[in-house]
N, CA and C of each residue as an Amber inpcrd file, in Angstrom:
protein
   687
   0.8450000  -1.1960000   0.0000000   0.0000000   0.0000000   0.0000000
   0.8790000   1.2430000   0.0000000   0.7230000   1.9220000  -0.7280000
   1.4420000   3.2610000  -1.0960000   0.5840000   4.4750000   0.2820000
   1.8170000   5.0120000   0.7460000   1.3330000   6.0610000   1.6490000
   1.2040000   7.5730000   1.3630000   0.1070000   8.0430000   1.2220000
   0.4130000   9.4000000   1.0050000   0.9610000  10.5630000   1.6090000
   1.5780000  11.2480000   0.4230000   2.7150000  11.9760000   0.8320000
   2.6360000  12.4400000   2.2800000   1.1860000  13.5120000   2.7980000
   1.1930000  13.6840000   4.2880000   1.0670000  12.8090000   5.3210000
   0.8200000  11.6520000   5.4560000   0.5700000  10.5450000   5.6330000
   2.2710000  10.2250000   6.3780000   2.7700000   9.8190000   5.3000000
   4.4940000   9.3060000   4.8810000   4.7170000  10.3610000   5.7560000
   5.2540000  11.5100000   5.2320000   5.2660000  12.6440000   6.1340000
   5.7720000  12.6040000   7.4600000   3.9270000  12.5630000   7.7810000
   3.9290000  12.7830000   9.5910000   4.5690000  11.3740000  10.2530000
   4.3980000  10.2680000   9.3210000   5.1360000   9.0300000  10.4940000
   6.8970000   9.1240000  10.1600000   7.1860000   9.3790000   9.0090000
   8.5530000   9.8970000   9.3260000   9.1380000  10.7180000  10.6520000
   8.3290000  11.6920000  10.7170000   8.5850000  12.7470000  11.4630000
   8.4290000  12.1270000  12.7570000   7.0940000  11.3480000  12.9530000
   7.1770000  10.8370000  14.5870000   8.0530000   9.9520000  14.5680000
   8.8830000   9.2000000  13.6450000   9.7250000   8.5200000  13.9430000
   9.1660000   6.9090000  13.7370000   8.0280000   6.7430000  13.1490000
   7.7260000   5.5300000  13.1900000   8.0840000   5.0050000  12.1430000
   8.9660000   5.6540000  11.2520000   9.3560000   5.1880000   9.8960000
  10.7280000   5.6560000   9.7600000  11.6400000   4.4510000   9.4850000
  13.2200000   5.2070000   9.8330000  13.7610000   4.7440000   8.1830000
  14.3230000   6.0470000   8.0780000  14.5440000   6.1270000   6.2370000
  16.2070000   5.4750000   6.4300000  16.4240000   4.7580000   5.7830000
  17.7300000   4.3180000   5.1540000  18.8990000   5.2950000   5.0240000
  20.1000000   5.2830000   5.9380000  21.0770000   6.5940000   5.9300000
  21.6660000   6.5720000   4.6610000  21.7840000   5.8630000   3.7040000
  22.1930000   6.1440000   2.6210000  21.2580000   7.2160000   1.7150000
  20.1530000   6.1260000   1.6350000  18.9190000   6.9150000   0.7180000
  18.7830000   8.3680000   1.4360000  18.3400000   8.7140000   2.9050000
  18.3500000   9.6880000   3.1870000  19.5280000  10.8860000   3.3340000
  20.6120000  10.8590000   3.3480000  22.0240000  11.7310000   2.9700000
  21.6250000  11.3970000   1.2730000  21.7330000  10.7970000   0.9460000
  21.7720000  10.9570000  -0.6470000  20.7410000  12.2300000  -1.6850000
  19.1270000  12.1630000  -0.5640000  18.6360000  13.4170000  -0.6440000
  18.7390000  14.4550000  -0.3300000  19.3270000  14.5510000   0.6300000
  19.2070000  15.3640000   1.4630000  20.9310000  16.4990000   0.9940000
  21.8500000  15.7660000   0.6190000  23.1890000  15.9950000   0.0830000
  23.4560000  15.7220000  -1.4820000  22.3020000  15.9450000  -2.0330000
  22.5790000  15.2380000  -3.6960000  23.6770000  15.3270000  -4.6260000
  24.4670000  16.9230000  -4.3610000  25.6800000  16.8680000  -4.7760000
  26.8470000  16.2300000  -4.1100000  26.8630000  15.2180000  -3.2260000
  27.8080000  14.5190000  -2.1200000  27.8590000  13.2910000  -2.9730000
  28.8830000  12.5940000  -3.0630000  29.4460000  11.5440000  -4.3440000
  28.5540000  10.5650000  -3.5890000  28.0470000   9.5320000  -4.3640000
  27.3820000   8.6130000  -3.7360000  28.4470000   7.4340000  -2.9910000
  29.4750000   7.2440000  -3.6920000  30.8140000   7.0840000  -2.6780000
  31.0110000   7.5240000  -1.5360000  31.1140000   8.2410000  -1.1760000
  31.5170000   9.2160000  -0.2990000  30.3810000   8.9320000   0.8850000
  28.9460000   9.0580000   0.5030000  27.5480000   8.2200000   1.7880000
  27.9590000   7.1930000   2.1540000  28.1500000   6.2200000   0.9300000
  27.8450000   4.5490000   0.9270000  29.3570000   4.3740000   2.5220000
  30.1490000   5.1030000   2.0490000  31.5490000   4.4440000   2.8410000
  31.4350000   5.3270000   4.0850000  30.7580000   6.4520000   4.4600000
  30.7540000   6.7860000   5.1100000  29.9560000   6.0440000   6.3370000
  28.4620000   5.5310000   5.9470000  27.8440000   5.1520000   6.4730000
  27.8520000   3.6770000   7.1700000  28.8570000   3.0800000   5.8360000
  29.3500000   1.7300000   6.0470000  30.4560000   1.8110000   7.4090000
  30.9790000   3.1760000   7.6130000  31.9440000   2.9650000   8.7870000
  31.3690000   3.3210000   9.4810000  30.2750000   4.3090000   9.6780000
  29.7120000   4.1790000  10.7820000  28.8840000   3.1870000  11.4920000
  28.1070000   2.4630000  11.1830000  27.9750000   1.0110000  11.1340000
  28.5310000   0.4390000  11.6050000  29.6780000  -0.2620000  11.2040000
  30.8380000  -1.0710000  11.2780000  31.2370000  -0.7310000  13.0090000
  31.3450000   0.3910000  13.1570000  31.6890000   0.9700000  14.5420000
  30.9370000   0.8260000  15.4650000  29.7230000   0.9750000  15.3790000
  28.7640000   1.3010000  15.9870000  28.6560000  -0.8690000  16.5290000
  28.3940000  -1.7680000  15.2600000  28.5770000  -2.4650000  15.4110000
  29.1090000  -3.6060000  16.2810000  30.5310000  -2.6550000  16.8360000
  31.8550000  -2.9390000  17.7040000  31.8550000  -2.2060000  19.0470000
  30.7850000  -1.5230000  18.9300000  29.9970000  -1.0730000  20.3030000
  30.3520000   0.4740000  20.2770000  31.3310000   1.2080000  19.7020000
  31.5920000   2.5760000  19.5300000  30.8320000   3.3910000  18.7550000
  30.0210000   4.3040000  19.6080000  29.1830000   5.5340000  18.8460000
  27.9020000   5.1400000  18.6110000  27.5440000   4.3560000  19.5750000
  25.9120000   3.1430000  19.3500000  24.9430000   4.5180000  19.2390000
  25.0380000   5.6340000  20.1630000  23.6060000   6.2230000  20.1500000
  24.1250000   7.6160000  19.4400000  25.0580000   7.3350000  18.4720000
  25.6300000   8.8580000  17.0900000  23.9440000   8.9110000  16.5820000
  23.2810000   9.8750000  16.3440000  22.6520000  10.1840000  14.8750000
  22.7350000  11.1630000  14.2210000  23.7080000  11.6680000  14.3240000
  24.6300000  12.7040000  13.4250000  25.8970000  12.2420000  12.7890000
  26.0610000  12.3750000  11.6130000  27.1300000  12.2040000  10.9980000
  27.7220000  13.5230000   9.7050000  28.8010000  14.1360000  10.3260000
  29.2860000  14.2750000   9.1040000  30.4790000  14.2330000   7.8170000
  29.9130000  14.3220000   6.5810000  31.2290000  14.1830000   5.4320000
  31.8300000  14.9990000   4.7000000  32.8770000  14.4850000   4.7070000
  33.6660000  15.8310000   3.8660000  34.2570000  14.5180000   2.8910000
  34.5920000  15.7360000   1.8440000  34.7080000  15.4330000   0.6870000
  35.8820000  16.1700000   0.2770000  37.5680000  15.2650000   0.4470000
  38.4080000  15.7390000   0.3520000  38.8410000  15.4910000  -1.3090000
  38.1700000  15.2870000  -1.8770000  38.2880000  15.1890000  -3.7540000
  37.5940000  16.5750000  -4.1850000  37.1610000  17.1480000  -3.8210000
  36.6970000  18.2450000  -3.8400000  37.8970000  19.7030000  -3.8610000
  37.5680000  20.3890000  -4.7010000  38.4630000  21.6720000  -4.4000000
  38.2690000  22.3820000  -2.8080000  38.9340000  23.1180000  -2.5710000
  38.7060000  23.7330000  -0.7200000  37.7850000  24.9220000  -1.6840000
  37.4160000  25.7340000  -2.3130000  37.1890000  26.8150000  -2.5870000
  35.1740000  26.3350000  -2.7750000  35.2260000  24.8040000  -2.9790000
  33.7980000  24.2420000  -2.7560000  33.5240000  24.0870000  -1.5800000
  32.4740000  23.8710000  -0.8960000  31.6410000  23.4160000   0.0250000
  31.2490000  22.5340000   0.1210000  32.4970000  21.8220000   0.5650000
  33.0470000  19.8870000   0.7160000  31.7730000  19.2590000   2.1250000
  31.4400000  20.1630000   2.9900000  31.3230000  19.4530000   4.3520000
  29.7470000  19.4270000   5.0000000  29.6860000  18.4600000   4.9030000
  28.0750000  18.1090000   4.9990000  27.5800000  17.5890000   6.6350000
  26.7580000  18.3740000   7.0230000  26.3400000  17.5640000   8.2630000
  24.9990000  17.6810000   8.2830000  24.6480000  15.8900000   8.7720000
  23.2090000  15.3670000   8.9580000  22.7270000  15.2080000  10.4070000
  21.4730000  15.1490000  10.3850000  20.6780000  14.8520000  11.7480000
  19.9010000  13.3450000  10.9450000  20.5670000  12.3740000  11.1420000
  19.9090000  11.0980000  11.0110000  18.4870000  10.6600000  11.4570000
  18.2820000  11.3610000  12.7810000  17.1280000  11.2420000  13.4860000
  15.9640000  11.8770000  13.1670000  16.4550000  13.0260000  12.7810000
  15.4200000  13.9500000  12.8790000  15.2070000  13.9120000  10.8480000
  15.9850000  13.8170000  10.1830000  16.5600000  13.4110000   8.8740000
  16.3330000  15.0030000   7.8620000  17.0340000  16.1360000   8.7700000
  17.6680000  17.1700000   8.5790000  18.9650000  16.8900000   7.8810000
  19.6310000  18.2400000   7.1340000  20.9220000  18.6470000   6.9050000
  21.0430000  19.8280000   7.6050000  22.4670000  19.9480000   8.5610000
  22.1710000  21.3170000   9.0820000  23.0520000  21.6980000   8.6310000
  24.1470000  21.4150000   8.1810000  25.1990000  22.6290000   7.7020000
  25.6040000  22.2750000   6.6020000  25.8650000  22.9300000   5.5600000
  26.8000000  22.2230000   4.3810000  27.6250000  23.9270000   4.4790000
  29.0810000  23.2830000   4.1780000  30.0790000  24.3440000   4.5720000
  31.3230000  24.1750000   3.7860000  32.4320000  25.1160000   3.8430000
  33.8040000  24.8420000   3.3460000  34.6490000  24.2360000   4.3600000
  35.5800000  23.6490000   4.4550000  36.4610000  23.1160000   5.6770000
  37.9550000  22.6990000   5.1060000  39.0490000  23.3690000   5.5320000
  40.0230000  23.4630000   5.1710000  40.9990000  22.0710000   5.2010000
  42.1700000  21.8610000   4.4960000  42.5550000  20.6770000   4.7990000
  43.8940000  21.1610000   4.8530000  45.4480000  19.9260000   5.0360000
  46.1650000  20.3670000   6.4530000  46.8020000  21.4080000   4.9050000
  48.2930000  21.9910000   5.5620000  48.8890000  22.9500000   4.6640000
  50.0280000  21.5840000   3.6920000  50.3640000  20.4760000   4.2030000
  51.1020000  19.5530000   3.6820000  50.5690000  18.5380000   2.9150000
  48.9980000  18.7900000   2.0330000  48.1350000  17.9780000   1.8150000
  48.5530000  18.3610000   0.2840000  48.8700000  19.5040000   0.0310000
  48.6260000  20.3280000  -1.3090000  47.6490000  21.1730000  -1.7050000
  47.4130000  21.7580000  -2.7950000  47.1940000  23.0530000  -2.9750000
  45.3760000  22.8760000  -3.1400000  44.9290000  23.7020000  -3.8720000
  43.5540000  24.1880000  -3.9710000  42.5070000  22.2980000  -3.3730000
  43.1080000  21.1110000  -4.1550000  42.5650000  19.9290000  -4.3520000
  44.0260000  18.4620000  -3.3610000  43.3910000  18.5580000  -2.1340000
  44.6950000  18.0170000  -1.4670000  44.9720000  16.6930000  -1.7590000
  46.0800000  16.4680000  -2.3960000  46.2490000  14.7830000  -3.1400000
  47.0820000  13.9430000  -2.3150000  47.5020000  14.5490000  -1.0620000
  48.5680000  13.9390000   0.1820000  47.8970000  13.8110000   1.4080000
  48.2290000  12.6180000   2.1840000  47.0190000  12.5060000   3.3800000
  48.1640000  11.7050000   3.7600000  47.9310000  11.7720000   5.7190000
  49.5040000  11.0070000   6.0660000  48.4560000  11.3820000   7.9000000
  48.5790000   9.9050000   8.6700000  48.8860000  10.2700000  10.0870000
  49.7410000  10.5500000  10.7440000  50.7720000  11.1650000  10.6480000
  52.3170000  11.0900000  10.8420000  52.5800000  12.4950000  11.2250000
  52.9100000  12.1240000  12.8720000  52.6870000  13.6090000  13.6080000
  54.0460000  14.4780000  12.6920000  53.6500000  15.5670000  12.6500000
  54.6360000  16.9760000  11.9950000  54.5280000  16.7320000  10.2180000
  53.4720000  16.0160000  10.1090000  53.5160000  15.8100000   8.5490000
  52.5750000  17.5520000   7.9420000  51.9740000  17.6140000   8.9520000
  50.6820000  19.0150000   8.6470000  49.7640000  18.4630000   7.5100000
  49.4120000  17.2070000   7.6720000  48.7980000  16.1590000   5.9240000
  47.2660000  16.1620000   7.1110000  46.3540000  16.2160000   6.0380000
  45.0540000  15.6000000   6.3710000  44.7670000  14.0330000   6.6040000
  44.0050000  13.7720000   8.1090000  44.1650000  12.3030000   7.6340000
  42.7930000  11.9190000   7.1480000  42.3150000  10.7770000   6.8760000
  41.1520000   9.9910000   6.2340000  40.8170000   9.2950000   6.9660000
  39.2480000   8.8770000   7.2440000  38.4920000   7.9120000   7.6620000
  37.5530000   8.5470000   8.5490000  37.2200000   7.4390000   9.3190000
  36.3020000   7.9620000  10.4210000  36.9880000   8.2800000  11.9670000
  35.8590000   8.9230000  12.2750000  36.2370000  10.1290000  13.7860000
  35.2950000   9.8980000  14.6540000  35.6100000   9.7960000  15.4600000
  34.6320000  10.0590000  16.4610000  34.7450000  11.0000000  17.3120000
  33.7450000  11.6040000  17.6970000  33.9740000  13.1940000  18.3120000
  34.0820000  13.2250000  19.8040000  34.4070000  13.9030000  20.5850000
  34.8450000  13.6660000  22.2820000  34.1070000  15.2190000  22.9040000
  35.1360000  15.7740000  23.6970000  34.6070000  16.9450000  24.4200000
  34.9980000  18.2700000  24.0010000  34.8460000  19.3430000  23.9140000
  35.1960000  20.5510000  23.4150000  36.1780000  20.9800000  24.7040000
  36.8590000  22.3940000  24.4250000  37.7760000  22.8420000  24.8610000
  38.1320000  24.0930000  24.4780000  38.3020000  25.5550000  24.7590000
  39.4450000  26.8580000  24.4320000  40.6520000  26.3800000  24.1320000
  41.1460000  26.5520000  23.1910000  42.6150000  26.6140000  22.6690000
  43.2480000  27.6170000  22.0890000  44.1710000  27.3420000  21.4910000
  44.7530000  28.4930000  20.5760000  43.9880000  29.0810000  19.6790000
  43.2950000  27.8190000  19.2180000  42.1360000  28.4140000  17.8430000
  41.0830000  28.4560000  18.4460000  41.0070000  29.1110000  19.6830000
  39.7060000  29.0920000  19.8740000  38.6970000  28.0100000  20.6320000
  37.5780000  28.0560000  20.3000000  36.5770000  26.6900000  20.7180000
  36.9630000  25.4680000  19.9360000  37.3520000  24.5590000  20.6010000
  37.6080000  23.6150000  19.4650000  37.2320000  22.0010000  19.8600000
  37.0030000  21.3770000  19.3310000  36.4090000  19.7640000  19.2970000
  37.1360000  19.0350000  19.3070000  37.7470000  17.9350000  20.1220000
  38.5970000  16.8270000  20.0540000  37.7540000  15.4790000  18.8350000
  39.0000000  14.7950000  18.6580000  38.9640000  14.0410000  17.5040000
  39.4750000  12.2160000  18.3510000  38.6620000  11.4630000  17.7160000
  39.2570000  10.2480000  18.0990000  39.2940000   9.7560000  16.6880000
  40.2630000   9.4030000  16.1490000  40.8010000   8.7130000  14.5460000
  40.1600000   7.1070000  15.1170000  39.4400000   6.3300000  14.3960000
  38.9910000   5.4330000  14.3020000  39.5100000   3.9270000  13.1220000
  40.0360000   4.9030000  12.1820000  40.3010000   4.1700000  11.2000000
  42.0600000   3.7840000  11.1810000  41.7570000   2.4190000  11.4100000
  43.3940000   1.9510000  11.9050000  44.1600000   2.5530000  10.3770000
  45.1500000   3.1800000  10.1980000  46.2100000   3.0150000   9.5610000
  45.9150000   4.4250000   8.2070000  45.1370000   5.5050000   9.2290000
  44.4820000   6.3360000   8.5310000  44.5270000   7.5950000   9.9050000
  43.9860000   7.5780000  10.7180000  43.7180000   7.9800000  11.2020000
  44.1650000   8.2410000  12.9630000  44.4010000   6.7260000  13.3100000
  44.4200000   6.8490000  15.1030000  45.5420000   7.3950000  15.3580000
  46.3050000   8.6190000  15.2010000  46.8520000   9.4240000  15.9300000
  46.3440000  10.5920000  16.0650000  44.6000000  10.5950000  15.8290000
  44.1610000  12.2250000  15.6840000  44.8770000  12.8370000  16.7980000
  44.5040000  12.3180000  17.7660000  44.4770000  12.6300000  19.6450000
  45.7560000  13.1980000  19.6250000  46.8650000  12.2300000  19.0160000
  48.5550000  12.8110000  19.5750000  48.7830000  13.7830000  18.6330000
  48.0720000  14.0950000  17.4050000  48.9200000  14.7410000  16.5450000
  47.3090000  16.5730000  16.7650000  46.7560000  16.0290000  17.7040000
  45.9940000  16.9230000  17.9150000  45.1710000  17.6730000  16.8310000
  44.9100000  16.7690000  16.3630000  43.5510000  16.8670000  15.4790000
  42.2170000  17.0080000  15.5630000  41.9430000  18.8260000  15.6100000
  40.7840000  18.6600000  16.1400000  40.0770000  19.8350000  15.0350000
  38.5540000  19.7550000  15.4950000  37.6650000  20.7040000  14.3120000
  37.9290000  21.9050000  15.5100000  37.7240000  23.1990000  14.6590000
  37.7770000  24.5610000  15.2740000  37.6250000  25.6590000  14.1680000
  37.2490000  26.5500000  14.0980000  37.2680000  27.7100000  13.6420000
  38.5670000  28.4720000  12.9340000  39.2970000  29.2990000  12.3290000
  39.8510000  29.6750000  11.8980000  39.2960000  30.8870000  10.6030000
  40.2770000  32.1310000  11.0360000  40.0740000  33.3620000   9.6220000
  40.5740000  32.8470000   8.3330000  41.2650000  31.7710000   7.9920000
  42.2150000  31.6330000   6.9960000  41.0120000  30.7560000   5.8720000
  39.7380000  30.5500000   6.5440000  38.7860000  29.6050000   5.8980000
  37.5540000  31.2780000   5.2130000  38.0950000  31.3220000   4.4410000
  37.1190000  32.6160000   3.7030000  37.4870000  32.3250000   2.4480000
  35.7400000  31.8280000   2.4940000  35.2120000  31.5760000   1.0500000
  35.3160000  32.6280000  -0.3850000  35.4600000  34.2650000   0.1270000
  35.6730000  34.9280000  -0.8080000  37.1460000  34.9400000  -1.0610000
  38.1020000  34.9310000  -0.1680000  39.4660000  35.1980000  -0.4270000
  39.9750000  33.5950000  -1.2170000  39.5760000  32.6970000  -1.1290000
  39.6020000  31.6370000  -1.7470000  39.6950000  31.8310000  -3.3250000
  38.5930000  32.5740000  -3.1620000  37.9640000  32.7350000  -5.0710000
  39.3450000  33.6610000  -5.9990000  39.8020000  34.2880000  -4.9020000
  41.0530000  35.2570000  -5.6100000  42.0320000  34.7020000  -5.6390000
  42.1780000  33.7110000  -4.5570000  43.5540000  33.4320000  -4.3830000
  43.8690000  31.6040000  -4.5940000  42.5120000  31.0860000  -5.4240000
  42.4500000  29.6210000  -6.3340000  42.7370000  28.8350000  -4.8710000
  42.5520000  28.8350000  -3.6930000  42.4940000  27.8390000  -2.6930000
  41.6370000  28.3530000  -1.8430000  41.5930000  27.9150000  -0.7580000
  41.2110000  28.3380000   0.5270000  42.4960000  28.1730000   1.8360000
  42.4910000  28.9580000   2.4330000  43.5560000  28.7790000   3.1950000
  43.3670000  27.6920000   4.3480000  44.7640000  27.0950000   4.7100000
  44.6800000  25.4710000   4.7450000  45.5560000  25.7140000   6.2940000
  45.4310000  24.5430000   6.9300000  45.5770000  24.1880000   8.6630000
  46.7230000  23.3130000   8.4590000  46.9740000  22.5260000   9.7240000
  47.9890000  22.4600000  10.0110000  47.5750000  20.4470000   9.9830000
  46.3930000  20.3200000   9.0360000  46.1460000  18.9430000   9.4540000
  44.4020000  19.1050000   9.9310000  43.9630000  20.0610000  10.3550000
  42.7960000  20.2790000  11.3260000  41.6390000  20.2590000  10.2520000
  40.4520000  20.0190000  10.1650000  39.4260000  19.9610000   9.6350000
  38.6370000  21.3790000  10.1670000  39.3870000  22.6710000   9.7440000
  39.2630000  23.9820000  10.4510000  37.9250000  24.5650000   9.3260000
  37.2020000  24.8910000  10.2030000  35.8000000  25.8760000   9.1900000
  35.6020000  27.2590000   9.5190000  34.9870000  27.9900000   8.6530000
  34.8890000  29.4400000   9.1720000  34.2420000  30.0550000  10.7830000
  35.3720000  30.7750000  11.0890000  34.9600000  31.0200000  12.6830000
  33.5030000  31.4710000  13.2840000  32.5500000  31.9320000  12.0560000
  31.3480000  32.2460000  12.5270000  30.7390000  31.5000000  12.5440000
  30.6410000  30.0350000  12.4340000  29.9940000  28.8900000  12.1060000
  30.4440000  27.5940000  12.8970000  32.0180000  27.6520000  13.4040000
  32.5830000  26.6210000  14.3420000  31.8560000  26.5460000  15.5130000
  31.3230000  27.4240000  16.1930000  30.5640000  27.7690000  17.3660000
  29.2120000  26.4560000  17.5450000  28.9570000  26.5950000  16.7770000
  27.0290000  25.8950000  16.7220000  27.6970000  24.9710000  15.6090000
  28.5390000  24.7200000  15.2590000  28.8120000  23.3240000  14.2890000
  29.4810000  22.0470000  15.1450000  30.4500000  22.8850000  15.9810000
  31.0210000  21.9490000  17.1240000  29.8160000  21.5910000  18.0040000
  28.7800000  22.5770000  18.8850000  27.7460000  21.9560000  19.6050000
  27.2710000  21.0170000  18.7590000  26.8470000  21.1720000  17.4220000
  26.1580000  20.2410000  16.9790000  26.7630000  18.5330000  17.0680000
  27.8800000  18.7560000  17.0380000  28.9250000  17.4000000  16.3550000
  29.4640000  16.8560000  18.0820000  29.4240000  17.5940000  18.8890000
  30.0530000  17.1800000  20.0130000  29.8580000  15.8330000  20.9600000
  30.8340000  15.8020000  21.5610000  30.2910000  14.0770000  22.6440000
  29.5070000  12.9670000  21.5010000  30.3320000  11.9430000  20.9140000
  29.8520000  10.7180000  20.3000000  29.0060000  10.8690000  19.0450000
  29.1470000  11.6620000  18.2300000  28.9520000  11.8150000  16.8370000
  30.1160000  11.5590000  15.5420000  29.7400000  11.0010000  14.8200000
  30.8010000  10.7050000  13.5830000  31.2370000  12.0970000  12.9860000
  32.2330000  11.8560000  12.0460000  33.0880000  12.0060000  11.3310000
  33.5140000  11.7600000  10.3870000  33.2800000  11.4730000   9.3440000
  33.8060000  10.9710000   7.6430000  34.5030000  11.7050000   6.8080000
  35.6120000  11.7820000   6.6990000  36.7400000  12.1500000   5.7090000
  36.9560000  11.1840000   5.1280000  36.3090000  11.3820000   3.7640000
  36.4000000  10.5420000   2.7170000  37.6960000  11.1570000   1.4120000
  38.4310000  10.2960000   0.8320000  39.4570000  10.9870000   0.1920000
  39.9310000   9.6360000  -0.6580000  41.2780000   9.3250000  -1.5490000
  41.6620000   8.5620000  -2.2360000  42.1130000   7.1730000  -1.3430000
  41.0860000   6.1090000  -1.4940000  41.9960000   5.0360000  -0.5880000
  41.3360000   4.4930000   0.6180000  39.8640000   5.2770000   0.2200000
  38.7980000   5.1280000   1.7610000  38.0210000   3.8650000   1.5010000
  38.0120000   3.7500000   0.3360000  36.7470000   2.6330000   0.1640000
  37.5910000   1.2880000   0.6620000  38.4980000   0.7830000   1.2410000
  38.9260000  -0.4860000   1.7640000  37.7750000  -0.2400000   3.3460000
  38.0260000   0.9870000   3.9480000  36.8670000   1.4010000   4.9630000
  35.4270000   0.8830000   5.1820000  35.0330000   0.5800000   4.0620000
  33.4020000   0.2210000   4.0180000  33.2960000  -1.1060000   4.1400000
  34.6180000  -1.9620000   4.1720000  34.8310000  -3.6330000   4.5340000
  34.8670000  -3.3720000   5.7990000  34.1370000  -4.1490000   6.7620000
  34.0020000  -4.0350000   8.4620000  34.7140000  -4.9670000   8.7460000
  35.3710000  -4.8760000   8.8590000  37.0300000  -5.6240000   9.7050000
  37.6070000  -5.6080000  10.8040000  37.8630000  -5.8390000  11.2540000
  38.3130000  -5.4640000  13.1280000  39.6380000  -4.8490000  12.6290000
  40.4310000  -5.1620000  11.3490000  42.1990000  -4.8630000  11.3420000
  41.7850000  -3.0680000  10.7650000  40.4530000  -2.7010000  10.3500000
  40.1310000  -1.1170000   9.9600000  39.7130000  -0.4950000  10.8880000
  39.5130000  -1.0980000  11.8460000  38.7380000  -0.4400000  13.1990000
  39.8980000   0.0700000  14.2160000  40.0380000   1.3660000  14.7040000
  41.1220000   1.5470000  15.7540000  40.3940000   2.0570000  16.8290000
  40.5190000   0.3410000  17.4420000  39.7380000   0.9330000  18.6820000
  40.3180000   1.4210000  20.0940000  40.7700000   2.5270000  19.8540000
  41.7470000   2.7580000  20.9590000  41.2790000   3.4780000  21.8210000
  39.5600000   3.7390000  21.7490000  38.8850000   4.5740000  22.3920000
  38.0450000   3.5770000  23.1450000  37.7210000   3.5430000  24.3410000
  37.0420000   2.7370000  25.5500000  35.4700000   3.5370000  24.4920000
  34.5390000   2.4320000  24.3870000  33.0650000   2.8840000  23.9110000
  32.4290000   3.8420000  24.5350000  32.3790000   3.9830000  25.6520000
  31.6990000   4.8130000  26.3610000  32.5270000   6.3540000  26.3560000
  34.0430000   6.2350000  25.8840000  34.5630000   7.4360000  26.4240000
  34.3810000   9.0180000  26.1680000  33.5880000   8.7210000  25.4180000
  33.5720000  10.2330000  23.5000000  31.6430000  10.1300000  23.7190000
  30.8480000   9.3280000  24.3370000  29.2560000   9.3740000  24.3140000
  29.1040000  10.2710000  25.2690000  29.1630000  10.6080000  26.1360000
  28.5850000  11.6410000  27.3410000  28.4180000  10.7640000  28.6520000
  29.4530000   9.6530000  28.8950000  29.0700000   8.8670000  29.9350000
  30.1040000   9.8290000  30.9520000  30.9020000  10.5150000  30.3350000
  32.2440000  11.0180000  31.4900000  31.8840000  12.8400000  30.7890000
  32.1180000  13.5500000  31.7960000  31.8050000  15.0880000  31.8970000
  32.0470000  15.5910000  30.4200000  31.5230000  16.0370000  29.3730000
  32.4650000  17.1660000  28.4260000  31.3390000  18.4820000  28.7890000
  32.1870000  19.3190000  27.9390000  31.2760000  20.6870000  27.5880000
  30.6310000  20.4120000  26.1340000
């Protein structure tokens, strides 16, 4: 029996009908590579699976095949089956230029790394308000923590100065977004929400493997079972 549209609708909305995270990011993000969902979602899964990030329904992706001067970075409300931000987000300064073709976990490399994240507690830093990072993806990622990889704000992420100057200005490794927007993008993403940096070399990621999984994070530690802001 086919449901009509208001119908469909309202039980979506109460939740009695849970749309498929692929199909739903795929609408909801239509210019987002269908690559880029499928593997994203597949690691979140996979994780969640292994007991890390069980109650995430936020996820978001970036799209490091993308020029920086586009608006690579997508974030969903799974639950509610919103998009709340689609944005620019810088990648490291050792990645390369406008389109970053170098990705490396390797503390003092300043390279972007790839895979999935899981998000922890916020904090004041140098840059400001900023979001801790747990790298998830063995052999990609798990030194976010030591090499201090975290989302935050930054002036060097301006979308107009980009357009003049054929890049966007690039971090040190950090998944840095414009400072008027880090504020309410970090609340959004904070305590046990994903992460997807998708880039050249991710799709081995969407195989759920225990040897892709870096689980170096206790399950509970990044959900809100222990104090963050």
């Amino acid at each position: 029996m086919r449901l009509a549209p208001a119908l469909a609708l309202c039980l979506f909305a109460c939740g009695q009908v849970k749309a498929d995270p692929v199909e739903l990011i795929s609408r909801l993000a239509p210019t987002l590579k269908p690559a880029a969902i499928e593997e994203a979602v597949a690691a979140m899964k996979c994780a969640q699976d292994k007991g890390v990030g069980e109650d995430a329904h936020r996820l978001a992706i970036i799209d490091y095949t993308m020029p920086s001067r586009k608006q690579r970075l997508w974030v969903v409300d799974l639950e509610r089956g919103e998009l709340l931000f689609k944005e620019h987000v810088a990648h490291g300064q050792g990645s390369g230029g406008d389109i970053p073709t170098e990705f490396s976990d390797r503390n003092g490399s300043h390279q972007t790394s790839l895979g999935l994240f899981l998000t922890d507690r916020t904090y004041q830093g140098g840059n400001g308000y900023s979001l801790k990072l747990h790298g998830l993806s063995r052999g990609y990622n798990q030194s976010a923590m030591e090499r201090l990889i975290v989302m935050h704000g930054a002036p060097y992420v301006d979308p107009d100065g980009a357009q003049a100057a054929g890049r966007l200005g690039r971090s040190w490794g950090c998944p840095a977004v414009r400072t008027e927007v880090a504020k309410p993008m970090i609340d959004t993403l904070k305590r046990g929400q994903f992460i997807y940096a998708y880039g050249p070399g991710t799709d081995r990621l969407s195989s759920c493997k225990t040897e892709n999984l870096a689980l170096a994070v206790n399950a509970g530690e990044a959900t809100g079972d222990r104090k963050a802001s």
